[in-house]
Short mmCIF file of the C-alpha atoms (twelve columns), coordinates in Angstrom:
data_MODEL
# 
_entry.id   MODEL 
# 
loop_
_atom_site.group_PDB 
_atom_site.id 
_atom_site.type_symbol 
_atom_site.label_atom_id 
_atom_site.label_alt_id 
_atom_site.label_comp_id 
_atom_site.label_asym_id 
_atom_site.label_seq_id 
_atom_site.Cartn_x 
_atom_site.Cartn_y 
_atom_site.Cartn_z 
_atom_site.pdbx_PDB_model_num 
ATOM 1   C CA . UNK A 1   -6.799  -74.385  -35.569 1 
ATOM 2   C CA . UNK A 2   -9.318  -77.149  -34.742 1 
ATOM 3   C CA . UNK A 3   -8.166  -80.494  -34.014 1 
ATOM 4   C CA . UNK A 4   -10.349 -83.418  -33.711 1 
ATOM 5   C CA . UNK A 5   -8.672  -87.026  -32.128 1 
ATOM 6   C CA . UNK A 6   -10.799 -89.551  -33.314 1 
ATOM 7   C CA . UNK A 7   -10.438 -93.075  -31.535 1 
ATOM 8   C CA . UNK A 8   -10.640 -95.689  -34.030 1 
ATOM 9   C CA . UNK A 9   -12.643 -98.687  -33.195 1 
ATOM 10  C CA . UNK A 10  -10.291 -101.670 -33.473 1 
ATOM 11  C CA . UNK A 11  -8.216  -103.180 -31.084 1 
ATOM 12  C CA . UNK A 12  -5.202  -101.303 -32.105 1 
ATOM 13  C CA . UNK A 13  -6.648  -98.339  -30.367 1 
ATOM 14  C CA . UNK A 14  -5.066  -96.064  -33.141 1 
ATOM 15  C CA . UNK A 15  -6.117  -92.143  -33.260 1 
ATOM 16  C CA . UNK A 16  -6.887  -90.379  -36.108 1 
ATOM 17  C CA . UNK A 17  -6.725  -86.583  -36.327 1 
ATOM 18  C CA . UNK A 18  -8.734  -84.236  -38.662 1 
ATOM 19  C CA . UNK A 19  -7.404  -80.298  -38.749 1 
ATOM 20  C CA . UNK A 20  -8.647  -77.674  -39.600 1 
ATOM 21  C CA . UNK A 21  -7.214  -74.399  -40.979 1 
ATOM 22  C CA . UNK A 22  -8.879  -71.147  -38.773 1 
ATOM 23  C CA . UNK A 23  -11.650 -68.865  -40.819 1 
ATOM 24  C CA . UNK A 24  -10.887 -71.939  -43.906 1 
ATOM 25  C CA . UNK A 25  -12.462 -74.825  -45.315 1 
ATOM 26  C CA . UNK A 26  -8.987  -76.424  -45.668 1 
ATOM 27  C CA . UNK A 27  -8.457  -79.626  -43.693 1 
ATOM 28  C CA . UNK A 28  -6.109  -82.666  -43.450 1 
ATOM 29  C CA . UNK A 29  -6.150  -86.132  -42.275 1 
ATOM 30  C CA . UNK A 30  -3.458  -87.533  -40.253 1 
ATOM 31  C CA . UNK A 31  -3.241  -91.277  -40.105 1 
ATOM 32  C CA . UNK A 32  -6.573  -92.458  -41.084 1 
ATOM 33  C CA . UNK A 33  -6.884  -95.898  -39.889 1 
ATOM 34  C CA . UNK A 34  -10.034 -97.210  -38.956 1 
ATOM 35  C CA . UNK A 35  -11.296 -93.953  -37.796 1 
ATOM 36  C CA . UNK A 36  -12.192 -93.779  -42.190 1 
ATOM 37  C CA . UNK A 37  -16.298 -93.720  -41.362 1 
ATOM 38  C CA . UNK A 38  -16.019 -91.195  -38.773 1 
ATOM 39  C CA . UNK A 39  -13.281 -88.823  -40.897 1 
ATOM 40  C CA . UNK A 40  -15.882 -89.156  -44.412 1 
ATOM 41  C CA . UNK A 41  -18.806 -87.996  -42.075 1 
ATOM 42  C CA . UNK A 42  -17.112 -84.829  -40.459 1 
ATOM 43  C CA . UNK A 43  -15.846 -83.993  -43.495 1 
ATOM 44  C CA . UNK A 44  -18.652 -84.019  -45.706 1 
ATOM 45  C CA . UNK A 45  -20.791 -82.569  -42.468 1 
ATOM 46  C CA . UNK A 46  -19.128 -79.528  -42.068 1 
ATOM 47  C CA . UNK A 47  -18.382 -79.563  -46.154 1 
ATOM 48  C CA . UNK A 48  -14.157 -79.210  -45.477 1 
ATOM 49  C CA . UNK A 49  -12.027 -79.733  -48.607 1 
ATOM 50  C CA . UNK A 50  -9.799  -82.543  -47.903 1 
ATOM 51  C CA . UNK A 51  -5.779  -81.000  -48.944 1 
ATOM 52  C CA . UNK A 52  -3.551  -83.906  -47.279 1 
ATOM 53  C CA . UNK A 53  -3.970  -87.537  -45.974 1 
ATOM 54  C CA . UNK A 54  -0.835  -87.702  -43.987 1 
ATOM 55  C CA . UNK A 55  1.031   -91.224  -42.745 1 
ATOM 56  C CA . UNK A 56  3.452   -90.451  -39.832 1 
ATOM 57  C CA . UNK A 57  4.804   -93.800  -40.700 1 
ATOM 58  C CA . UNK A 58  3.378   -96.973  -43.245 1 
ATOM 59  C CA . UNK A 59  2.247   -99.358  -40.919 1 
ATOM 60  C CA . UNK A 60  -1.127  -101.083 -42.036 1 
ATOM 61  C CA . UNK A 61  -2.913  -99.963  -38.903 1 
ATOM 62  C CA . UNK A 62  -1.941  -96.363  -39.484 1 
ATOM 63  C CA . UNK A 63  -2.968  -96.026  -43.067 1 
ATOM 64  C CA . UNK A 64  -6.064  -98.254  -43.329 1 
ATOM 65  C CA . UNK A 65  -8.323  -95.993  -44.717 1 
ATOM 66  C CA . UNK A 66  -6.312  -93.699  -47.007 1 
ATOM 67  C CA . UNK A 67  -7.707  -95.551  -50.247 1 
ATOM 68  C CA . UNK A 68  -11.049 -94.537  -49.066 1 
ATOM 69  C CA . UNK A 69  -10.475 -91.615  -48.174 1 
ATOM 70  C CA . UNK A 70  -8.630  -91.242  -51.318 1 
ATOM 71  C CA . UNK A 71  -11.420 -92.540  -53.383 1 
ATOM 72  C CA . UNK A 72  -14.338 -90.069  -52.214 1 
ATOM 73  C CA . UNK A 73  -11.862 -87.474  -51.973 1 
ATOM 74  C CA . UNK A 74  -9.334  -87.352  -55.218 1 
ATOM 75  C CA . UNK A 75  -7.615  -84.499  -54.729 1 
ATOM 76  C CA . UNK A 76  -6.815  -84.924  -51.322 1 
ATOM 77  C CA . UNK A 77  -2.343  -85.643  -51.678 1 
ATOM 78  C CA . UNK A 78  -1.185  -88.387  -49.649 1 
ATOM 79  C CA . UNK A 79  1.625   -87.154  -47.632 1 
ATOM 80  C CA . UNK A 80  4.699   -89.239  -46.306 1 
ATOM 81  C CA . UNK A 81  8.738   -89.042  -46.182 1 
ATOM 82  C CA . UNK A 82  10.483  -89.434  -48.827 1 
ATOM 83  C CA . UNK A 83  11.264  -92.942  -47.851 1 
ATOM 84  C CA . UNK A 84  7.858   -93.437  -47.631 1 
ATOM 85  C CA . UNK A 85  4.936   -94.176  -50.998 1 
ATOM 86  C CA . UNK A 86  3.025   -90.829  -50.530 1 
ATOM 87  C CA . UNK A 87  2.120   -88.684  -53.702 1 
ATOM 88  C CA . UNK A 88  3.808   -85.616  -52.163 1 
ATOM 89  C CA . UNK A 89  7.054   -86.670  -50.274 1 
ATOM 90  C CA . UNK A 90  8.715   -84.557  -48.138 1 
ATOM 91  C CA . UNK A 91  11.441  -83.915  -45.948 1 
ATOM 92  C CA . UNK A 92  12.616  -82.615  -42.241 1 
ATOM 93  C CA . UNK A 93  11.997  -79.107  -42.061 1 
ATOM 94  C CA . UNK A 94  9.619   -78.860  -44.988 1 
ATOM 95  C CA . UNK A 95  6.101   -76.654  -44.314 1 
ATOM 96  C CA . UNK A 96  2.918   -77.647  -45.095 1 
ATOM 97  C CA . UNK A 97  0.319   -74.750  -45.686 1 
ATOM 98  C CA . UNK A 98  -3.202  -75.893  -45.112 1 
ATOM 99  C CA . UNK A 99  -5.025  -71.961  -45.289 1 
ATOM 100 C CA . UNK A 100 -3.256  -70.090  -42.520 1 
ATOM 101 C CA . UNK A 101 -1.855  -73.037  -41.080 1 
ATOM 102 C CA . UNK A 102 1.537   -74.163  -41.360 1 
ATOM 103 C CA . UNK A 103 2.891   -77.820  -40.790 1 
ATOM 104 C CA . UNK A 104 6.173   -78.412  -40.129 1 
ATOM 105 C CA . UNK A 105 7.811   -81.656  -40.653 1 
ATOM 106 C CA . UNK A 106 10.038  -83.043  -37.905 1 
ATOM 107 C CA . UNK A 107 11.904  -86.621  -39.260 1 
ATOM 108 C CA . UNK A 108 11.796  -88.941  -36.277 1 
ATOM 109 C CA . UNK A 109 13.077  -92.047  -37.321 1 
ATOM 110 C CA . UNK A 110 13.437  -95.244  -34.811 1 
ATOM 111 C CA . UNK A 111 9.990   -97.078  -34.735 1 
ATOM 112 C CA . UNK A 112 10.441  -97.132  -38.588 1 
ATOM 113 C CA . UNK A 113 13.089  -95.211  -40.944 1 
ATOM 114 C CA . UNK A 114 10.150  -92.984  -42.106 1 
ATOM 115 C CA . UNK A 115 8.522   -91.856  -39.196 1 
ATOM 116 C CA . UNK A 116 7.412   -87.927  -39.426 1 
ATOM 117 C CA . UNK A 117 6.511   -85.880  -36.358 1 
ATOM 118 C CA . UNK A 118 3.901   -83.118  -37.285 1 
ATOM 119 C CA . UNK A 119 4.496   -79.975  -35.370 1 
ATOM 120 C CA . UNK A 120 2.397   -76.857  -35.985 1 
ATOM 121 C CA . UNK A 121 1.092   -73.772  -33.086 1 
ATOM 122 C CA . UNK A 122 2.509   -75.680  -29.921 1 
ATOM 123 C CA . UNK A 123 0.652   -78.897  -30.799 1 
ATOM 124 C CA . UNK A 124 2.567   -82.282  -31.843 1 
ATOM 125 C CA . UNK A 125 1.256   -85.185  -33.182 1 
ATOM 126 C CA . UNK A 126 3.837   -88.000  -33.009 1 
ATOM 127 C CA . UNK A 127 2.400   -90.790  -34.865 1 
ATOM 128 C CA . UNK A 128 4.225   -94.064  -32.905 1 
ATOM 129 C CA . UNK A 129 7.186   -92.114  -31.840 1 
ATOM 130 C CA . UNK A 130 6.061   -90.876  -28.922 1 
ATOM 131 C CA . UNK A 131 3.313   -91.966  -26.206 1 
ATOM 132 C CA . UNK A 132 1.557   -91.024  -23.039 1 
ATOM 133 C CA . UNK A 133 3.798   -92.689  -20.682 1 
ATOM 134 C CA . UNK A 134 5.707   -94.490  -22.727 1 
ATOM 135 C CA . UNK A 135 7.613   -94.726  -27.362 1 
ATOM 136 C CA . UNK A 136 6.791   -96.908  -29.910 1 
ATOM 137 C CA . UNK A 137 8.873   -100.346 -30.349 1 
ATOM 138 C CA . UNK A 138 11.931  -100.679 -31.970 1 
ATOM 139 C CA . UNK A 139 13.278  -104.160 -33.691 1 
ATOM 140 C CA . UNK A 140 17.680  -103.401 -32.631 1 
ATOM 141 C CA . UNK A 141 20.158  -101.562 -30.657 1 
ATOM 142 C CA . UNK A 142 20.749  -99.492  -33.536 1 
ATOM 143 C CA . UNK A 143 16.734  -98.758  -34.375 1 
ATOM 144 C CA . UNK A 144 16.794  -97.515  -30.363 1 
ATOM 145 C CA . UNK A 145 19.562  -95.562  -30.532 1 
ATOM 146 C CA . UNK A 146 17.979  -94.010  -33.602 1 
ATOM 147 C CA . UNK A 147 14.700  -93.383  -31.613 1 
ATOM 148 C CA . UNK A 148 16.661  -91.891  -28.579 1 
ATOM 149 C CA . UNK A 149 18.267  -89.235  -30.754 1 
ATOM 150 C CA . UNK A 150 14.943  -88.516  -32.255 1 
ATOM 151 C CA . UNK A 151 13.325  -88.465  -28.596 1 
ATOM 152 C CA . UNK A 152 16.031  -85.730  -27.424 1 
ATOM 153 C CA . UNK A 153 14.656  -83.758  -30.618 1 
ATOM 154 C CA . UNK A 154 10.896  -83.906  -29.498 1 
ATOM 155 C CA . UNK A 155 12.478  -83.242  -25.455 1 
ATOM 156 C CA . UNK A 156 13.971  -79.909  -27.116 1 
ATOM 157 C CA . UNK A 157 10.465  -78.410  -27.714 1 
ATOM 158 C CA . UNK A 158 8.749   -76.342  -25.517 1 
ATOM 159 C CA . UNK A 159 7.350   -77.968  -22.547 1 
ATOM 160 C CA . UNK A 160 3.939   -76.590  -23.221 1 
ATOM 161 C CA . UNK A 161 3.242   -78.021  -26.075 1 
ATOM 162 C CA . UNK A 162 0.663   -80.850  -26.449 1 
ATOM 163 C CA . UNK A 163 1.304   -84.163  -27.815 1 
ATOM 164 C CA . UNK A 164 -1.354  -86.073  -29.900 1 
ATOM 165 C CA . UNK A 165 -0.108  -90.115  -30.190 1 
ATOM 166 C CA . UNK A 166 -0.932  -92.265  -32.391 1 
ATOM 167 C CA . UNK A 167 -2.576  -94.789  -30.239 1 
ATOM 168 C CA . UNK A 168 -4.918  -94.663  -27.415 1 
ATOM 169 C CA . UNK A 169 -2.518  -96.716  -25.050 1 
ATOM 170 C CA . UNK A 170 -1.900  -94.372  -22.174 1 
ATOM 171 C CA . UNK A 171 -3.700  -92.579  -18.620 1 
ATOM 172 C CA . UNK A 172 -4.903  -90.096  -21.197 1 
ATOM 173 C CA . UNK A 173 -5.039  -89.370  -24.554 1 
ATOM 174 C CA . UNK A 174 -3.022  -86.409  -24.871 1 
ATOM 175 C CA . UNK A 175 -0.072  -85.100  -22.993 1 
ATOM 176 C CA . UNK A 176 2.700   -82.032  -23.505 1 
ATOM 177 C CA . UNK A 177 6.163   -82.470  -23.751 1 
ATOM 178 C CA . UNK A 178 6.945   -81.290  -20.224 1 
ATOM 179 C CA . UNK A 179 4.441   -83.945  -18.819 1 
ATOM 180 C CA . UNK A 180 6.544   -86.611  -20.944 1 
ATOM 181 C CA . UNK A 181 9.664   -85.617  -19.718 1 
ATOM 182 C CA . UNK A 182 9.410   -85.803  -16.249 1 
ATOM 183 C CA . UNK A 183 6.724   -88.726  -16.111 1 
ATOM 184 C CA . UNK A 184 7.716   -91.290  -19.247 1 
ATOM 185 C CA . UNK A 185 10.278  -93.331  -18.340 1 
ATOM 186 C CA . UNK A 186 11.761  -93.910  -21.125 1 
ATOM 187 C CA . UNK A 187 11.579  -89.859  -21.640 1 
ATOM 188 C CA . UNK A 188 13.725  -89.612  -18.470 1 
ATOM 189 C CA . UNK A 189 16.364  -91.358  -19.550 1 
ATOM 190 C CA . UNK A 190 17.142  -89.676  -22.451 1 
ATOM 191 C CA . UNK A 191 20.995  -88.699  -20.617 1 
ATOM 192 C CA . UNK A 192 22.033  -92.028  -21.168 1 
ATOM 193 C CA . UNK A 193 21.327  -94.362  -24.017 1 
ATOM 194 C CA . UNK A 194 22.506  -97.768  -21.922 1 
ATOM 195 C CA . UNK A 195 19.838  -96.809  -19.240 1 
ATOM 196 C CA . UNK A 196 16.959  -96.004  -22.306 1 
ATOM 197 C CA . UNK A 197 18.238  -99.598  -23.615 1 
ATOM 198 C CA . UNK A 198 18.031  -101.168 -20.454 1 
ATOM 199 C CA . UNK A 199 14.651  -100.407 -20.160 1 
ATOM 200 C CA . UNK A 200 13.273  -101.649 -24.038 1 
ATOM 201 C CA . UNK A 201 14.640  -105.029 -22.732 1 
ATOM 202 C CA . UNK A 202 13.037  -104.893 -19.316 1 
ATOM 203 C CA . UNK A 203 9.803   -103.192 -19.929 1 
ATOM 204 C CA . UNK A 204 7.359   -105.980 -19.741 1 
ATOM 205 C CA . UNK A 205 8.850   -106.668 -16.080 1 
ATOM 206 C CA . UNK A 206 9.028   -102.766 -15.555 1 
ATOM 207 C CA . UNK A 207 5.748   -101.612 -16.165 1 
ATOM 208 C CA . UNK A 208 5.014   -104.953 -14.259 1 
ATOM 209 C CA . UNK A 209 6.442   -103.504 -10.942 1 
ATOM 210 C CA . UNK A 210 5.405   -99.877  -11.559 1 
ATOM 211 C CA . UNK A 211 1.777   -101.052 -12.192 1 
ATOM 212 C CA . UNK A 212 1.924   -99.528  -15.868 1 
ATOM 213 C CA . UNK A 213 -0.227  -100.261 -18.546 1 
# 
């Protein structure tokens, strides 16, 4: 599989990934953004056909550019869960075949109800679930407690594998899971919800004192 991050020029600093299915034409877009330019050209460059536009979640700065993608590519399905507006909904566990690829969707809800994890040959792309150093926002106690359950899910895979975020907002731009769970703080405190709470309240002040970005 090839994966290409694309960093979107905006001040979001959203990613955008393209894949591509091994000895295949097949690709798929995950959260276009503002990366749209940049997708159209590789696309059309290395003449892919365009299977799925996939939204980990449906905040604007995630899906941006589906309706043009959508427009010079019709038959490309946009992709969310079920809670979500996609074409093609799906659901935790389903597969998504792209050639000899296989997608698997994880449901990590928290940031928003609808947030999908994409999880396919010991690479994860976690949309705002997960970051390099540090999770997406939540709005309540009950949102975070959502997240935290979701964040034990992700902690369960195997340390090796890579994580692709959605934003550009860490040291680096990609990590693996074993990386996040001994350096993320809030990844370390996923034995005890009050202490992962704790810290959504006091972040501003703890990243403050740790010298985090």
């Amino acid at each position: 599989m090839s994966v290409t991050q694309m960093s979107c020029p905006h001040r979001a600093r959203n990613f955008s990934y393209l894949l591509t299915a091994p000895n295949d034409k097949d690709c798929l877009v995950i959260d276009p953004s503002f990366c749209y330019e940049l997708l159209i050209n590789a696309i059309t460059e290395k003449n892919l056909n365009l299977k799925y536009i996939i939204h980990t979640h449906e905040h604007q700065d995630h899906v941006y550019g589906t309706k043009t993608l959508k427009n010079i590519f019709p038959e490309a399905q946009i992709v969310t869960h079920h809670l979500g507006n996609g074409e093609l909904k799906v659901a935790d566990g389903d597969v998504l075949e792209v050639g000899e690829l296989d997608i698997q969707i994880m449901h990590t809800p928290g940031h928003t109800p609808e947030d999908i994890c994409l999880f396919t040959e010991g690479e994860l792309f976690t949309g705002d679930v997960l970051f390099v150093g540090k999770v997406g926002g939540t709005h309540d106690m009950e949102a975070a407690k959502t997240q935290f359950n979701s964040l034990i899910r992700l902690a369960e895979l195997p340390g090796h594998t890579i994580v692709y975020p959605g934003h550009n907002n860490g040291h680096k731009p990609s990590s693996t899971i074993a990386e996040e769970c001994d350096q993320n703080p809030f990844m370390v405190r996923l034995n005890n919800f009050s202490d992962f709470w704790w810290l959504k309240n006091n972040w501003g002040s703890f990243k403050e004192q740790h010298g985090l970005t």
